[in-house]
Structure formats: C-alpha cells, structure tokens
C-alpha positions as CSV (number, residue, x, y, z in Angstrom):
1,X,0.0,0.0,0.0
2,X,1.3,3.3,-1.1
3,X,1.0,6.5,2.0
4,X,0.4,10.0,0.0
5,X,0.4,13.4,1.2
6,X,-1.0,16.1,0.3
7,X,0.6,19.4,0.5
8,X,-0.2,22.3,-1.1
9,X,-0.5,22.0,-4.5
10,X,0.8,18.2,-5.1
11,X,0.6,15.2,-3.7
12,X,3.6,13.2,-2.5
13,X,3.8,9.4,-2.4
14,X,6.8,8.0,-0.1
15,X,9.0,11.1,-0.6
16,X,7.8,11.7,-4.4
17,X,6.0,14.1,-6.1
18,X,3.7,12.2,-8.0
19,X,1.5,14.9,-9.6
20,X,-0.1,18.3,-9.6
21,X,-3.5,19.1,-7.9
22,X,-5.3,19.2,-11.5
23,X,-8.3,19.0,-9.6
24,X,-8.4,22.2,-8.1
25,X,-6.9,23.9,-11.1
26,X,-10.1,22.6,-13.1
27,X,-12.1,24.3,-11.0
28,X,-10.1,27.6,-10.7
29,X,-10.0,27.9,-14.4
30,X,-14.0,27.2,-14.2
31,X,-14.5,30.1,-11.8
32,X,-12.8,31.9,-14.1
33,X,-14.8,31.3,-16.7
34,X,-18.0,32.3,-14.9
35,X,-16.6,35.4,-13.6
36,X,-15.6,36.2,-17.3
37,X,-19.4,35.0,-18.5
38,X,-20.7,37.3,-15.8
39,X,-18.9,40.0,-17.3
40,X,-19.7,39.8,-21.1
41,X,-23.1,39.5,-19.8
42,X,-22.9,42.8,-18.1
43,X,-20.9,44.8,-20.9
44,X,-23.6,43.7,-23.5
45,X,-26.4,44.7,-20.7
46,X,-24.4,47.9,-21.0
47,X,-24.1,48.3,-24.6
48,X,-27.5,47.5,-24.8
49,X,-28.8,50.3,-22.6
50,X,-26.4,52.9,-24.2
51,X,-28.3,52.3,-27.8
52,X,-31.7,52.8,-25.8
53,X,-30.6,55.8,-24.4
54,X,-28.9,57.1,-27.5
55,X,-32.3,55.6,-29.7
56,X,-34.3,58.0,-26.7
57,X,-32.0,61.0,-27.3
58,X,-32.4,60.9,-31.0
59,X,-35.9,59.2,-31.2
60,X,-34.5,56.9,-33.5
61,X,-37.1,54.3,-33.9
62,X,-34.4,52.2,-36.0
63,X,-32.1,52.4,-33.3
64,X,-35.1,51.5,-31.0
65,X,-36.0,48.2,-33.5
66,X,-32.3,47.3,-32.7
67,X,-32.0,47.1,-29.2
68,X,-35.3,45.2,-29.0
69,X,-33.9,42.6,-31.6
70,X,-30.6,42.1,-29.6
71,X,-32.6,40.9,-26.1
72,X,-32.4,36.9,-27.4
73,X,-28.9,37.4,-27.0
74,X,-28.9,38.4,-23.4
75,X,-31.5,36.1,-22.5
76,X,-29.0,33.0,-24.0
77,X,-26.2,34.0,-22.1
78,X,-28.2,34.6,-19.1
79,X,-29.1,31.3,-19.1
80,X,-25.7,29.5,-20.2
81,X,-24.9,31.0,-16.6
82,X,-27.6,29.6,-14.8
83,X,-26.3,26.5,-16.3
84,X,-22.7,27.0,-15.5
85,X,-23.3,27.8,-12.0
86,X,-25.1,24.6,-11.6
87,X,-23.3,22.6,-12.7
88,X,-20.2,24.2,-10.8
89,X,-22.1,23.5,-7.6
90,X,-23.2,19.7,-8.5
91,X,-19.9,18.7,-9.2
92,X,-17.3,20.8,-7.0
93,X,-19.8,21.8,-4.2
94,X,-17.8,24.9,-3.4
95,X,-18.0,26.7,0.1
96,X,-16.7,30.0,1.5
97,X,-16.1,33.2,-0.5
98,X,-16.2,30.8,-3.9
99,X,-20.0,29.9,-2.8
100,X,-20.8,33.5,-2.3
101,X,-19.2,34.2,-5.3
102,X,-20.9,31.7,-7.7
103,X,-24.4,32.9,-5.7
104,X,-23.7,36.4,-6.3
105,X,-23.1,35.5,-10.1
106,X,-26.4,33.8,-10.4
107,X,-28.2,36.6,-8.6
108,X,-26.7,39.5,-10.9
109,X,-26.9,37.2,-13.7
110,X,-30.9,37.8,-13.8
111,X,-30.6,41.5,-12.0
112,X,-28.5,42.1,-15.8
113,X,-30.8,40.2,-17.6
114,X,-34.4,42.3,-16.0
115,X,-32.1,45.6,-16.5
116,X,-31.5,44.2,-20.6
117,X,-35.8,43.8,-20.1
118,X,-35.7,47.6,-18.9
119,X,-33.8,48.6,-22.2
120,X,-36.0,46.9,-24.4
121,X,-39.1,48.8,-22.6
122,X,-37.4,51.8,-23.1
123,X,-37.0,51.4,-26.7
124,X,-40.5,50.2,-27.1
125,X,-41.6,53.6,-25.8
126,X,-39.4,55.5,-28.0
127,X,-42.0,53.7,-30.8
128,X,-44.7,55.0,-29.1
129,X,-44.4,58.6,-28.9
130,X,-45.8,60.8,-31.1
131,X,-44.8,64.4,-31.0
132,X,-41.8,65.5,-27.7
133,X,-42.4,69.0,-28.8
134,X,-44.6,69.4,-25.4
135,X,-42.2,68.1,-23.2
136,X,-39.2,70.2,-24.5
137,X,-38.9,71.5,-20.9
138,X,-38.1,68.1,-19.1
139,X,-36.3,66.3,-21.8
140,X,-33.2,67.1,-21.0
141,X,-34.0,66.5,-17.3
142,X,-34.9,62.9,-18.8
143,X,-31.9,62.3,-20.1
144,X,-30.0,63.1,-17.5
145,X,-30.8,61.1,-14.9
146,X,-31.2,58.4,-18.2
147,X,-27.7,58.9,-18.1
148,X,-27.1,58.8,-13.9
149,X,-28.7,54.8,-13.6
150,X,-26.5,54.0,-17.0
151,X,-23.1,55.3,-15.1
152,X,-24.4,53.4,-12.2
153,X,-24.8,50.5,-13.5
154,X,-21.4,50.6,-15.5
155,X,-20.1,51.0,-12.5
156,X,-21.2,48.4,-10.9
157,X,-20.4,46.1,-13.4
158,X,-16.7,47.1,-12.6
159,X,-17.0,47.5,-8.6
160,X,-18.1,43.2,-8.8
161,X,-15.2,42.5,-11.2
162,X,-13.2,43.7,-9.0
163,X,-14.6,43.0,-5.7
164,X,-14.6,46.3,-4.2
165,X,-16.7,46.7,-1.3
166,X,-16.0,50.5,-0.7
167,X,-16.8,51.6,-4.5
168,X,-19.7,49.5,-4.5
169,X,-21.3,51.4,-1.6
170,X,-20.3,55.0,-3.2
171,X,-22.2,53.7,-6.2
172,X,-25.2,52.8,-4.3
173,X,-25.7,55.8,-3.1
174,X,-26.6,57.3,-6.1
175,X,-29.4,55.9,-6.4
176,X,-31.2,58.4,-4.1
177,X,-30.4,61.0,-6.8
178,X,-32.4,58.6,-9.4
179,X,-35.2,58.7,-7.3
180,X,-35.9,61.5,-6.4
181,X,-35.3,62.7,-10.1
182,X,-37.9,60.1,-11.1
183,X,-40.6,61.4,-8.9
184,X,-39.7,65.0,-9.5
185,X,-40.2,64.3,-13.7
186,X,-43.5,61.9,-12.8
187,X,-44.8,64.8,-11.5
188,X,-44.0,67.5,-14.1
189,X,-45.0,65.6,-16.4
190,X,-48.4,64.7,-15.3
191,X,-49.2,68.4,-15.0
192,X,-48.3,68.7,-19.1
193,X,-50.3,65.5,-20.0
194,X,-53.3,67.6,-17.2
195,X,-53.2,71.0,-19.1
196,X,-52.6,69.4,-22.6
197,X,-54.9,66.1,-22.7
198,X,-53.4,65.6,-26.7
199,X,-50.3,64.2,-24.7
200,X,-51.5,61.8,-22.8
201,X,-49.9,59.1,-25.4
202,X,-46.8,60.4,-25.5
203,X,-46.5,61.6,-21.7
204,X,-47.6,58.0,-20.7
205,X,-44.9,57.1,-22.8
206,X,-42.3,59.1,-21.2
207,X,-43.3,58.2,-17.5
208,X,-43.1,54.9,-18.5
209,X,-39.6,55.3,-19.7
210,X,-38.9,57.0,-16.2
211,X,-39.8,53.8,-14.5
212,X,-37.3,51.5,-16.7
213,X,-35.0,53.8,-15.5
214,X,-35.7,54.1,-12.1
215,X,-35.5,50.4,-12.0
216,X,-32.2,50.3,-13.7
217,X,-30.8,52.3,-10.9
218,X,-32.6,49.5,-7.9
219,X,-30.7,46.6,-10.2
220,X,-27.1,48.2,-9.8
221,X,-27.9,49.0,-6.4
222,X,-28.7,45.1,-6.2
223,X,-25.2,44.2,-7.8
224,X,-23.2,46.7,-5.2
225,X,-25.1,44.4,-2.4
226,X,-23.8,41.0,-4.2
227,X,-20.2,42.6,-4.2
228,X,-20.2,42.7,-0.7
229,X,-22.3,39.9,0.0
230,X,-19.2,38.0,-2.0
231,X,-16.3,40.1,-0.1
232,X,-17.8,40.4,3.9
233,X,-20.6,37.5,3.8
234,X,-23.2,40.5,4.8
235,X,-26.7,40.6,3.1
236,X,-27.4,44.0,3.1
237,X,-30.3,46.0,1.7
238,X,-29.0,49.6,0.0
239,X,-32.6,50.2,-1.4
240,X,-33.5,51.6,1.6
C-alpha cells in the first residue's frame, strides 16, 4: 500500500512528487470562466442600454427596433450562466467566499438580464411617442438622470469584477439621486399630460420610460449588495 500526502499544490507518495492538484486547477480555471461570463453579460447589458438611451436621445425608432432585436442574445447567455453555476455546484460543491461568489453570479446574472428587459421597454416607448415638442422642458432632465442609472450600472459592473466593497457602496448611493429625479419628472410631467390632454400618449410614454430607468438604478444598487455579499458575507439591503 502506497502512504500519500497532500501538501499544497501536489501530492507526494513516499518522498515523491507524483502529480499536480489538476483537480483544483479545473475548477479555478472554471471560476474563471464564470466570472468572465458574468462579465460579457454585463458589458452587452451595457451596450444594450447605451443604444436605448442614445435611440431615446435621438428618437430613433431604428435604433429603437435594434435594441429590441438584440434581447435573445442576453437572454441566451443569461441562461448558459444559470447552467454554468449549476453545474459548478453539482460537481465541485464549493463553500466559502467561492460559494458567495458563484451565488452572487447567479443573482446578478438575472438583475442584468431584468435591466436588458428595462432597455428593451425603453426602446418600445421611443415607438410609441408621437410628438416630444410638449415636453421640450423636461427632456433634457430625462436624459440626464437616463444617463445617472447607465453610469451606475457601468459602474457596478466594474466595482463586482473587482470585488470592491468601498466603490460599490459609493455607487449605491446614487441611487437616491435617481429617485428623487424620477418622482420630480413623474410629477412635471403629469401636469403637461393635465393642461394638454393631446399628450397623454406620448406623456404616458415618457413616464413609463422614467420607471425602466428608475429600476435600472434599484438593479445596480442590487449588484453593489452582491459585491459585498461576495467580499464580507453580509446581506445587506441599500434600497433603503
């Protein structure tokens, strides 16, 4: 019978090295993997919303067509994760930071996927409205805060693929400017649709939009929360 050790990264049998843990580097280089699915699913997410915003800034209805055509692609990777991760956890039943990790992955995986859902709502309203000219005077108020849950999320993307806890709370605290923004424009723009009833379409249109992007801003508050779920093991609720 033949004693091994194990130490480290090999395993010794009576004094020699036999072989190299390729165990554990299978499932590094699979945590890698994930990590670098997680991310091409949250630069296209990205993209994605920066042709909405850009389609909403322009009301470019082609532009619009695009981003709604491009979803299917999000929604497949989204779910090759949701594979991945299971399958990661069925064979190598990770625990620790790597569980938290993997967890976190999943979680954000669908937060990315709802925010791609956001987009496409966004670009459906673009398709809807029919004449801005009314609402010249919170457009670029729109915009703006269009462009605030956009950084935000970008931002997040980065603070989880890097595993900063510290920039992940600066980020969530932005999204108190998105609110109130959203219900500040609600409100302005219900008084238009009241003292012009011919833009009720397009005004209804435009709130709507408001609400995709108000929810943009909750789903990159959610992905600061996973970064330090992953880094301290503390569920935490920044929405608040």
């Amino acid at each position: 019978m033949v004693n091994c050790i194990l130490d480290k990264e090999k395993v010794h049998c009576k004094g020699v090295i036999m072989m190299e843990r390729p165990v554990r580097k299978f499932y590094d280089d699979q945590l890698k993997t994930l990590e670098g699915m997680h991310a091409k699913l949250g630069f296209g997410t990205a993209a994605m919303l920066e042709r909405s915003f850009q389609a909403l800034k322009t009301n470019d209805h082609n532009g619009a067509q695009t981003v709604i055509e491009s979803d299917a692609e999000i929604n497949k990777l989204e779910k090759e994760i949701e594979y991945y991760v299971m399958r990661i956890i069925a064979r190598q039943q990770p625990i620790g930071t790597d569980l938290r990790m993997i967890l976190s992955v999943f979680a954000s995986s669908s937060d990315l996927e709802r925010v791609a859902d956001h987009a496409v709502s966004v670009a459906k309203g673009i398709l809807r409205v029919e004449n801005l000219a009314p609402f010249d005077p919170v457009m670029d108020d729109v915009f703006a805060v269009g462009e605030l849950a956009k950084n935000m999320l970008g931002q997040a993307i980065d603070a989880f693929s890097q595993h900063n806890v510290e920039r992940a709370k600066e980020i969530a605290a932005m999204d108190d400017e998105v609110d109130k923004a959203f219900r500040e424009l609600v409100d302005q723009i219900l008084v238009i649709m009241k003292n012009q009833p011919e833009t009720v379409q397009t005004g209804s249109a435009i709130n709507a939009i408001l609400h995709d992007i108000e929810r943009i801003g909750d789903y990159a508050t959610n992905l600061c929360e996973r970064v330090i779920y992953t880094e301290d093991a503390d569920i935490v609720n920044l929405n608040d």
